[in-house]
N, C-alpha and C positions, 0 to 999 in steps of 0.2 A: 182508344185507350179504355180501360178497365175504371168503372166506379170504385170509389173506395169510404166501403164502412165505417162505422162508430170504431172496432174494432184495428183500422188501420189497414186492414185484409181486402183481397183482393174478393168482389164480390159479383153475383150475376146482376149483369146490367143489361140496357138496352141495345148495345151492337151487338151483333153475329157474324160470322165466320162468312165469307161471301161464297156460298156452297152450290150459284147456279151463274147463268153467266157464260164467257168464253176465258176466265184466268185459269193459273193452275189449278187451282181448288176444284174446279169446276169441271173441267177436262179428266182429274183424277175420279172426279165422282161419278161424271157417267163409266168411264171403265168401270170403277168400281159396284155397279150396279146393274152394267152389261153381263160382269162374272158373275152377279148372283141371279141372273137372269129376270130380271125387275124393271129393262127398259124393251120395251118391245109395241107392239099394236096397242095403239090407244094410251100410253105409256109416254108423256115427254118428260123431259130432263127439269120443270119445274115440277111435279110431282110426281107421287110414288104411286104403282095401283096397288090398293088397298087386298083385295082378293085377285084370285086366278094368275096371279103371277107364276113362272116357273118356277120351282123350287130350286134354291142354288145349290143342293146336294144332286142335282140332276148333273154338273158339270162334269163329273167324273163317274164310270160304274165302279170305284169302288167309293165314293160316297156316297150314291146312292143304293151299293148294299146296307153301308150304315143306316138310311133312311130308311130303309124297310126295316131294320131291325127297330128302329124308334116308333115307326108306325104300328109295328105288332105290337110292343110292350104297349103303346097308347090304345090298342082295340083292347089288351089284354084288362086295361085299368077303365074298359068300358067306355071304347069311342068318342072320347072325347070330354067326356061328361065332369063334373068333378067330385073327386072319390077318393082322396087320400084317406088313408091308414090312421083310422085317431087312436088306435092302442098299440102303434108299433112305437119302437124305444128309440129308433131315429127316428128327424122328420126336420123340414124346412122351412122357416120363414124367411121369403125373400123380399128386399128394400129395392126400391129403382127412385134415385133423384132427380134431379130438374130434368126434365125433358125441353125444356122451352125454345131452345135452338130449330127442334124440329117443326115447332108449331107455331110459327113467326109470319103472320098474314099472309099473303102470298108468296110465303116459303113454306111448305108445308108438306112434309115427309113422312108419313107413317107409318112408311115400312119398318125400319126398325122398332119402333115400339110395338107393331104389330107382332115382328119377332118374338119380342121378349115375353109378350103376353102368350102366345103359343109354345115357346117353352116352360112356361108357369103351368100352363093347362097341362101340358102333355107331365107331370110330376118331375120336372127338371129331368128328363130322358137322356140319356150317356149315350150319344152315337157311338161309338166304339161298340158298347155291348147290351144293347138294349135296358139298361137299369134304370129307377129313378130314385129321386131325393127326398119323393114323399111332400111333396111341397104343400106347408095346409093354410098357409096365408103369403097375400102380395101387400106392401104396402108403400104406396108412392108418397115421396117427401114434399113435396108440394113444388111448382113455378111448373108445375104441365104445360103453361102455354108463353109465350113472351111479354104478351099485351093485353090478355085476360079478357081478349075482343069473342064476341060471339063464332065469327067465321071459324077462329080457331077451334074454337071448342064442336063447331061443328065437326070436322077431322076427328078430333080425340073420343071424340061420344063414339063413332063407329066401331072403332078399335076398342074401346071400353067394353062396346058391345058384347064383344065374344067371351069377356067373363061372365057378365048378365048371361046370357044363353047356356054358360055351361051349369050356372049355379055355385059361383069359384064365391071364395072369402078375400076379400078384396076393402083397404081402405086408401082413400085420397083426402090429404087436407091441402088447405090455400096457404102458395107462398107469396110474396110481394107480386110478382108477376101476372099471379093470378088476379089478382084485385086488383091493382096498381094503384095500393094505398097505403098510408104507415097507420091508418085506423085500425082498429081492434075490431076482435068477431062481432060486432054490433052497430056493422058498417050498412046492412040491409042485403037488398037481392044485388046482386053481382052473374054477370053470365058464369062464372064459376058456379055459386050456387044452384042457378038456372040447372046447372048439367049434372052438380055432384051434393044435390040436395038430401035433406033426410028421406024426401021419398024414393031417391033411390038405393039410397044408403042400406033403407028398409029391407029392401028386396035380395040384398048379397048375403052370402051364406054367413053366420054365425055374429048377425048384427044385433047388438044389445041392447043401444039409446045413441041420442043423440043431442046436444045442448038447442035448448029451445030457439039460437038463431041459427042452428044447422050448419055451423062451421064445425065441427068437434063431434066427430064421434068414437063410438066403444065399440068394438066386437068382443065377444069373449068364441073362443074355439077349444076344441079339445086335440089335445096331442100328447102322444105318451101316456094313453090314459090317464087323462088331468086337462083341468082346464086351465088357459091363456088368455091374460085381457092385451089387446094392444088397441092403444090411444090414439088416434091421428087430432092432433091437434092444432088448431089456426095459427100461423106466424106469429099473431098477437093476441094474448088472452087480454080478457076483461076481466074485472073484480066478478061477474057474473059466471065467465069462462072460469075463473080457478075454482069459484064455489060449485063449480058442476062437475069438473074432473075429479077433487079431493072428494064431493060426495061421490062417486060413481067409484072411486076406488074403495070408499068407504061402505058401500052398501057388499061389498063383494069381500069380503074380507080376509079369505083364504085362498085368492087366486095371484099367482102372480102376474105381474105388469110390465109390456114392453111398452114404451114411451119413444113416436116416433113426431117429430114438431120438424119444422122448417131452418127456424133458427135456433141455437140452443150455444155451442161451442163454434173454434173456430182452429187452427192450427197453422205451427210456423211450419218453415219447408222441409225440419227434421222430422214434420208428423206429429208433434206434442203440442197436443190439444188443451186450452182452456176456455172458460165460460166467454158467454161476449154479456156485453152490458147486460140485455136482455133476458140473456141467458143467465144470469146472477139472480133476476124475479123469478124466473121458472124455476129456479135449484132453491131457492129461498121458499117459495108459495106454493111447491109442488109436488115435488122430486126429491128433498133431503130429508121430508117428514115421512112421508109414506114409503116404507120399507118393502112394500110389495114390489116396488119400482127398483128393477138388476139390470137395463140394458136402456139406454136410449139410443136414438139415430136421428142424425138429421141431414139438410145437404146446406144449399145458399152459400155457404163460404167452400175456395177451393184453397191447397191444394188438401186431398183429405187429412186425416190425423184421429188418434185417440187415447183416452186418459183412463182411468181409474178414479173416481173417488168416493169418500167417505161419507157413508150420511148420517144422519142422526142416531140413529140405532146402533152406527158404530160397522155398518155393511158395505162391500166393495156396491158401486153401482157402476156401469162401464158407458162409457159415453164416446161415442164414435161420429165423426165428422164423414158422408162419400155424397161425394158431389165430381162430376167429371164432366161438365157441359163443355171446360176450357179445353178438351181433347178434340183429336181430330173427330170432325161431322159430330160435333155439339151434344160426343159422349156416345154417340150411335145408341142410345136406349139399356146403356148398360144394365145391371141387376148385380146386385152384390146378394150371396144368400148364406144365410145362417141354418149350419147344418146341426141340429140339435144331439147328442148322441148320449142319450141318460145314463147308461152303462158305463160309458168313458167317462161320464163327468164334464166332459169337452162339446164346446161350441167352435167348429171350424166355417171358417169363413173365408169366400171367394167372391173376384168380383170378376164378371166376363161379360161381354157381347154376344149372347145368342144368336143376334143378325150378323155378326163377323163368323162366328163360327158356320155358322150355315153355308157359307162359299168356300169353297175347295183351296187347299191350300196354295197352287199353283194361280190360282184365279184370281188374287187378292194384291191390293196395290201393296205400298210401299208401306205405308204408314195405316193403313188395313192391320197388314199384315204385326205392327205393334202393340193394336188394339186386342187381337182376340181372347188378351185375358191379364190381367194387373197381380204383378208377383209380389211389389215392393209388402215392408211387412207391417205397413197400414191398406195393404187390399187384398193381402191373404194371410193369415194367420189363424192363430185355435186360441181359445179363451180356456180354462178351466177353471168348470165352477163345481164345485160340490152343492148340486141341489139340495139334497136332503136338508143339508148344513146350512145353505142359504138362506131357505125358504122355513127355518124351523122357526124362526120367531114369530110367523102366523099362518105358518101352515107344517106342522111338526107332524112327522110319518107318524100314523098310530103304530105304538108297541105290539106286538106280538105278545098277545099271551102266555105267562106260562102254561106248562099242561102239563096234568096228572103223571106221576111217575110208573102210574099205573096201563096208561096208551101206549110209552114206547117199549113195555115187557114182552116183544112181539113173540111167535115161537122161536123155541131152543136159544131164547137170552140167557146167555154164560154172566155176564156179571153185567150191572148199570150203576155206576158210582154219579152223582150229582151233589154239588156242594151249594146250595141255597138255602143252606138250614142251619149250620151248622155256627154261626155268629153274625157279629153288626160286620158292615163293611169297617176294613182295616183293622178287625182287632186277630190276633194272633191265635193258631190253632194252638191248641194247648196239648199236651204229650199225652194227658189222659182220655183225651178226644178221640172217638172211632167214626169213621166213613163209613155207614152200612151199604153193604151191597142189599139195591134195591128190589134183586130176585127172588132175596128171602132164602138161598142158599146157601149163606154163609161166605161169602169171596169177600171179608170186609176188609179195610183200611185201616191200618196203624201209626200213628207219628215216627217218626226216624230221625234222627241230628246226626249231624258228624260232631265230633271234636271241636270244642272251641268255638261254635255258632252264634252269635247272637242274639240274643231275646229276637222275636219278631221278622227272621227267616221263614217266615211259612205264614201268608196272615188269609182270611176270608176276604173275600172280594165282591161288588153288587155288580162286577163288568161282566157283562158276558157277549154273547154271537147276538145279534137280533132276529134269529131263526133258532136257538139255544131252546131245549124244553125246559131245563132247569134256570132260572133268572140269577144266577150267582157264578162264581168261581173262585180259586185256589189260585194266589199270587204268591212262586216262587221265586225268591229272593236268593238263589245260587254261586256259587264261586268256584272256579277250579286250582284256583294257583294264588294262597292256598285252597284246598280244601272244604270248605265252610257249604254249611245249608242245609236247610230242614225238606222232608219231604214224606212219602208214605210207602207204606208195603204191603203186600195181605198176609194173613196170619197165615201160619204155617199152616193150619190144618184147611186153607182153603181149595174146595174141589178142585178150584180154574187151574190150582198151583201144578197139576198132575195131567192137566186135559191137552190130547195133541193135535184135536182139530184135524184128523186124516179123512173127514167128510167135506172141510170145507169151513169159512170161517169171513166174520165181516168183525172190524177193528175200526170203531168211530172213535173222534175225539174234536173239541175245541181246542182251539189254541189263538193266544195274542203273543206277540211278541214287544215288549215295551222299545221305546224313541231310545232309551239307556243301553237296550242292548249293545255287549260288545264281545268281538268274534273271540277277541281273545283271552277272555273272561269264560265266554259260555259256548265255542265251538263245539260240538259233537256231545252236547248233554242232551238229554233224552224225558221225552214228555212218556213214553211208557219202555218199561222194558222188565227182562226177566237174569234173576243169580244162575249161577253156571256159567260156565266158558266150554268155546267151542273143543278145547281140549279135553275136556272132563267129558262133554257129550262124544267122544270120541270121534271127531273131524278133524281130518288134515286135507281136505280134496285141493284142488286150483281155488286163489284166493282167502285161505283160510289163515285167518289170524289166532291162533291156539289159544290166545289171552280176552278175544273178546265174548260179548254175553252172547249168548244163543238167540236172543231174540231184541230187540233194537228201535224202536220210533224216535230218532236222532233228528237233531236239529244242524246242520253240516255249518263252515264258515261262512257261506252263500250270505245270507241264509237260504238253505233249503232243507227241504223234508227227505229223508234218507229210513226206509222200512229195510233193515236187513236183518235173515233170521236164516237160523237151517234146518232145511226142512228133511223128514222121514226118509227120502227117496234119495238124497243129494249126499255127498261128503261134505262139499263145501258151500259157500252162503250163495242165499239168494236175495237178490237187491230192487229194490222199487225207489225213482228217483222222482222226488218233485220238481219244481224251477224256483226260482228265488223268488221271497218273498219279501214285501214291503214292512218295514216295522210298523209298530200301533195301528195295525189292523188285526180284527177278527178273522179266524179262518178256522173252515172244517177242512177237516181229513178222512179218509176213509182206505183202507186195503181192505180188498174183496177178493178172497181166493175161492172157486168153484169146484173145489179135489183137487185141480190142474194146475190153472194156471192163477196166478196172484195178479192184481192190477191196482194201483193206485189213484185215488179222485180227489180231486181240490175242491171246495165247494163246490160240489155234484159234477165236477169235470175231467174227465182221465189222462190224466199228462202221457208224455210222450215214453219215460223211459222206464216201462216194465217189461219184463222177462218175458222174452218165448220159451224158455226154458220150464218141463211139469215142474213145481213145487207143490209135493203131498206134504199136507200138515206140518205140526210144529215141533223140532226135538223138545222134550223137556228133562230138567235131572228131578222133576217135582220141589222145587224150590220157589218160594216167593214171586211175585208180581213186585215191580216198582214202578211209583208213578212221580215222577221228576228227578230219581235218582239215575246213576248209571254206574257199574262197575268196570274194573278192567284186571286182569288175572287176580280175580276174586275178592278185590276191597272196591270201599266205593271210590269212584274218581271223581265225578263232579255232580254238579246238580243243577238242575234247570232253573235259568232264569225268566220268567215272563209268565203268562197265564191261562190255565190248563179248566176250561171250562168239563160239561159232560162228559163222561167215557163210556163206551156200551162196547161189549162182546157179544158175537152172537153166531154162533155153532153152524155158521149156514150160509152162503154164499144171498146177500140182501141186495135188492134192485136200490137204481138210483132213486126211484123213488118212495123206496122205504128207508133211506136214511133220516136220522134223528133231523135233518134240515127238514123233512118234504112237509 
């Protein structure tokens, strides 16, 4: 029967699974070891060989094509060695909990862990198709061994070994089992310590300190270009223990913090996790003051689970229970990893047996075959976290500069409107107010109202892109039904008003769209566009609507971005389709036509639906530019709601990385 904690929870104790023997267990497991080819010469059924074992992807040629595919990706990352990616934008840290099943005096199994360390090394390698995960830290939740007796550890240090050898970042702290004491890190030498001291702790990649009785240490690592602290800390801190992890989070003050301990939380069997006693002093004295701290892990209590909560600062911190010793063969050395993905925003997480996965699907017992990987959605799910956002209360992205209006005047700039000058944030453009165009050419900007508008339709704004050269923008406040909203136009006598662009032409622009938008408020209003209708320019070809403007940067019901214009060569329009986009966000745009062909870019990216069809240049009847207006058989119809950062035209087909972004 299972011990039972302060908690009430089901806990690691001192029975185990009788995994040698002549019972089922037992019978199952040598099958199960025969398929990965792990019983053999010199090889008996109370222990595992450590090295030169068959490899169980040999059982089948086509898993061992897979094998060679993992092996070249592993020579390709440099033979073994270790060598993760520290400026790539994925990357993994992987958690492996109680092992202690495996490492039980004269039960002592190391092949699986052996596994899991070998897929750590090899960067989490995808037999299907040679990829990895990028793996740039392991960290074990502490109960490594059952009885925390020397013999054991003798076993575990081997297999330890081969992270030592590769130069892997690698942390272990002591759980109960290791010590087999309810005293605190100032318990003295322990064969625990004996194996997983600061002197060795020293020697693993990205080791930073250690608390002076060498239960608690820091790595700090780099991943995603940035650096990483994660904690391994003793089952039980001491008034000594908190005063060295809060300074040690204190001396580092802009790095974030993964906090990995023994005990911390616990969960019912629906997976909802809360603190355990214990785990009340560590969230009190450790973890709710320091805000660097976003993610804890621990194992000692089963079944897993996890929560969310609040710290002082008023920030999600995520706290996650995986402990799986209570599964068949004492968790088989599982690894659960966290897949970092800065882009996404998302932390996806899986938990699987690398040494189940290694034998052949046909080769695997019954209850093998359950293990190769945990679906439930406390063992595989994605977190998303807005880093930037997280991490800005002590480590806020530096701004971006603004830059002279003078660097993005590149050659044959047609007009560059920028609104960072022009008032405080929120105060309203005034009708007397002009938008110079910044080329000195005269393409300026004029106030415009419809009927009936309200004061403060059209205000300045300090929001802009965080790649924006200008630090400001123009908050349109639009209406189409009715009518209503302030916006701009160029003077009549402006050159652009006349220019048709039949060499070629690049169309940048900022845009946010506000949380308030609504489709049927501000469907198909237009962040630029030009007067005349395609009837006046004299089109009637396929698809020609005679009523709308000749030229068009529309906002669709989606939301999406819709470029439609007709060009020189065509009767009727030619169209560039964006995909939908998310409200209250920043976004650039871009059409880049070359003489030919027209193409569309979303922050410096080409979606999918522009024209194979040539579009030469642009009709014009030389009439006005508008920038948040748009007509329809020649009155205004609506007007753009949301906000309309920089604008540059520029006579000439511009690389992605001359956009006003690069």
């Amino acid at each position: 029967m299972h011990d039972i904690h302060e908690s009430g929870q089901a806990c690691d104790c001192p029975r185990t699974a009788d995994l040698d023997g002549d019972g089922p267990a037992a019978a199952g497991r040598r099958r199960f070891l025969r398929g990965a080819g792990l019983l053999g010469a010199g090889v008996g059924t109370g222990g595992l060989g450590l090295l030169g074992a068959t490899p169980a992807s040999a059982a089948s040629g086509d898993a061992s094509e897979k094998a060679e595919k993992a092996e070249k990706a592993k020579k390709a990352k440099g033979g073994g060695r270790w060598q993760p990616d520290p400026d790539a934008r994925r990357f993994t840290v992987a958690v492996m909990p109680d092992t202690q099943y495996l490492f039980d005096q004269d039960r002592i199994h190391p092949a699986p862990l052996e596994a899991s360390i070998r897929y750590v090394l090899d960067g989490g390698v995808n037999r299907e198709d040679g990829t990895d995960d990028n793996i740039v830290f392991l960290a074990h939740l502490g109960d490594v061994t059952e009885n925390g007796l020397a013999v054991e550890y003798a076993a575990v240090t081997k297999v330890f070994g081969l992270l030592d050898d590769a130069g892997a970042a690698y942390g272990v702290l002591a759980g109960n089992h290791d010590v087999r004491s309810s005293t605190d890190d100032r318990r003295g030498s322990t064969p625990y310590l004996e194996t997983f001291g600061k002197e060795r702790a020293a020697r693993t990649s990205g080791y930073h300190s250690s608390s002076p009785d060498g239960y608690n240490t820091c790595h700090i690592f780099t991943a995603g270009g940035r650096p990483w602290m994660l904690l391994s800390l003793d089952w039980r801190l001491s008034d000594a223990g908190f005063a060295w992890a809060n300074a040690v989070i204190a001396a580092n003050p802009k790095v974030p913090v993964i906090l990995t301990t023994h005990e911390l939380a616990y969960a019912d069997d629906g997976g909802r996790a809360e603190l355990s006693d214990y785990g009340k002093r560590l969230w009190e004295r450790l973890i709710s003051g320091n805000d660097q701290i976003f993610l804890t892990v621990n194992g000692h209590y089963w079944p897993p689970g996890r929560t969310v909560l609040r710290n002082k600062a008023g920030h999600d911190v995520h706290v996650h229970i995986t402990n799986y010793q209570d599964r068949y063969y004492g968790g088989a050395a599982m690894i659960r990893t966290y897949r970092f993905d800065l882009d996404r925003n998302t932390v996806d997480v899986s938990t699987f047996s690398p040494w189940i996965q290694e034998i052949a699907a046909e080769e695997r017992n019954t209850l093998a075959a359950q293990e190769v990987e945990l679906t439930s959605d406390v063992d595989r799910f994605s977190l998303a976290i807005d880093f930037d956002r997280r991490f800005a209360g002590f480590a806020p992205v530096p701004q971006r500069p603004a830059r002279r209006a003078a660097e993005l005047l590149v050659r044959d700039t047609a007009a560059y409107w920028r609104f960072d000058g022009g008032g405080a944030d929120g105060t309203a453009v005034s009708p007397q107010q002009a938008v110079k165009d910044l080329t000195g050419q005269g393409n300026d900007l004029v106030w415009q109202s419809a009927p009936g508008t309200p004061d403060g339709a059209l205000t300045w704004s300090a929001d802009h892109h965080p790649d924006q050269p200008g630090h400001g923008s123009l908050l349109f406040k639009g209406t189409r039904s009715p009518v209503h909203g302030s916006y701009l136009q160029t003077v009549p006598t402006a050159p652009i008003n006349r220019e048709t662009f039949e060499r070629g032409f690049t169309v940048e622009a900022f845009c946010k769209l506000p949380a308030d938008w609504d489709s049927a408020q501000s469907r198909w209003s237009a962040l630029l566009s030009r007067w005349g209708t395609a009837s006046e320019a004299g089109r009637s070809g396929p698809g020609t609507d005679p009523d709308e403007p000749v030229l068009t940067l529309s906002v669709s019901e989606a939301p999406a971005l819709q470029w439609c214009v007709y060009p020189v060569n065509q009767t009727g329009p030619s169209t560039c389709w964006g995909h939908q986009l998310p409200l209250d966000r920043w976004w650039h745009v871009a059409v880049v036509n070359d003489g030919q062909l027209s193409r569309m870019y979303v922050d410096g990216c080409e979606v999918a639906r522009n024209p194979a069809t040539p579009a030469v240049g642009l009709v014009t009847l030389g009439r006005p530019w508008m920038l948040g207006g748009y007509s329809y058989a020649g009155v205004l119809d609506k007007v753009f709601h949301g906000y309309v950062g920089d604008v540059r035209i520029v006579k000439r087909a511009l690389r992605v990385g001359e956009f006003m972004t690069a």
